[in-house]
matplotlib code that plots the C-alpha trace (Angstrom):
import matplotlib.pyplot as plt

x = [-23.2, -24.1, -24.8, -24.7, -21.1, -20.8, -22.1, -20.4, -17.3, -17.8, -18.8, -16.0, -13.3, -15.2, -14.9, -11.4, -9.8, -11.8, -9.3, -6.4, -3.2, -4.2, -7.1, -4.4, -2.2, -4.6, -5.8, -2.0, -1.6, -4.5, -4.2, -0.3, -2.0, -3.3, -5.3, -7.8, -9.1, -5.9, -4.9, -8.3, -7.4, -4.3, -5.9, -8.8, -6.7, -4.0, -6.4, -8.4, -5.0, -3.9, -7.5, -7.4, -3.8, -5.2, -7.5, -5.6, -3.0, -5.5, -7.4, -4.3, -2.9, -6.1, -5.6, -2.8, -2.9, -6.1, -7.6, -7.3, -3.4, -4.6, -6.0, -2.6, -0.5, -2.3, -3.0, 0.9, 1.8, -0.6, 1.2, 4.2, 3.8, 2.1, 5.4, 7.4, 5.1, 5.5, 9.7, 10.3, 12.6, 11.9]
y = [-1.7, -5.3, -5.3, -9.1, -8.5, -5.3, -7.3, -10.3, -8.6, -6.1, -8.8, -11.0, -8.2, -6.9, -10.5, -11.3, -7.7, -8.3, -9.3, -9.2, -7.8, -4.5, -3.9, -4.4, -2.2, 0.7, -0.1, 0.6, 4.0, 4.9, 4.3, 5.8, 9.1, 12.1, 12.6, 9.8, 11.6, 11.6, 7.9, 7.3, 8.7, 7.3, 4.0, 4.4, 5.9, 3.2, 0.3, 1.8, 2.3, -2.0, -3.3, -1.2, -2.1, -5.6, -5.5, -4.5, -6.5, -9.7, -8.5, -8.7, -12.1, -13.4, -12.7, -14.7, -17.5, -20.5, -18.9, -22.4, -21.5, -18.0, -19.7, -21.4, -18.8, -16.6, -19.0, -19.8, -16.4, -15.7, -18.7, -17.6, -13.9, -15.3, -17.4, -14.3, -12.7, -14.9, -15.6, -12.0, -10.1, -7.3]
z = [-26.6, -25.8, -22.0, -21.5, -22.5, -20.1, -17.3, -17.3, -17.8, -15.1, -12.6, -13.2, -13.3, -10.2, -8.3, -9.4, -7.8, -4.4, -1.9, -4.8, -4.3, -5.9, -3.5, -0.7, -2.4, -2.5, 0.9, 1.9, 0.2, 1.7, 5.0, 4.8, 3.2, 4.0, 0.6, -0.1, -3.1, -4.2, -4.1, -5.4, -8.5, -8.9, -8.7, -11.1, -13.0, -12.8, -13.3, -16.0, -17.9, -16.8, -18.2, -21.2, -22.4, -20.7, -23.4, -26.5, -25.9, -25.6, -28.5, -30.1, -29.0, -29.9, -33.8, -33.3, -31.2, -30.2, -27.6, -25.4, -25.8, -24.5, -21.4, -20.6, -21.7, -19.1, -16.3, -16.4, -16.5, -13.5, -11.8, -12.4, -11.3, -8.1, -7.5, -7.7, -5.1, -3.0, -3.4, -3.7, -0.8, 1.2]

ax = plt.figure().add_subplot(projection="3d")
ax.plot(x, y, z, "-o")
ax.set_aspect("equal")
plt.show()
């Protein structure tokens, strides 16, 4: 295991939930809930299963495309999803 890579990638991942919109999500379940252990679960478990299809899938993109159009391609998509938030009823 390379833990330069481990590190880096842990701290940034780390960095970028704090304060997202998933850590405001589970900080909503919890609080309407009556079993923290439970909701705890479901969001490891719900994380763990968004980075590692996070992971394949880029792993996979980036056998096909530059991975400057990677950047784009993700930072629009980001953009874009963060538009939707934000337009989005109810």
């Amino acid at each position: 295991m390379d833990w330069k890579i481990f590190a880096s990638t842990f701290i940034t991942i780390f960095l970028a939930e704090m304060g997202d919109k998933t850590q405001f999500a589970a900080l909503a379940a919890s609080s309407q809930s009556k079993s923290t252990l439970t909701v705890m679960i479901a969001v490891v478990l719900a994380l763990g299963l968004a980075g590692v299809l996070g992971v394949i899938f880029g792993k996979f993109l980036g056998t096909l495309l530059n991975p400057q159009i990677m950047k784009y391609v993700s930072g629009s998509l980001f953009i874009l999803v963060g538009i939707w938030v934000l337009t989005a009823k109810g």
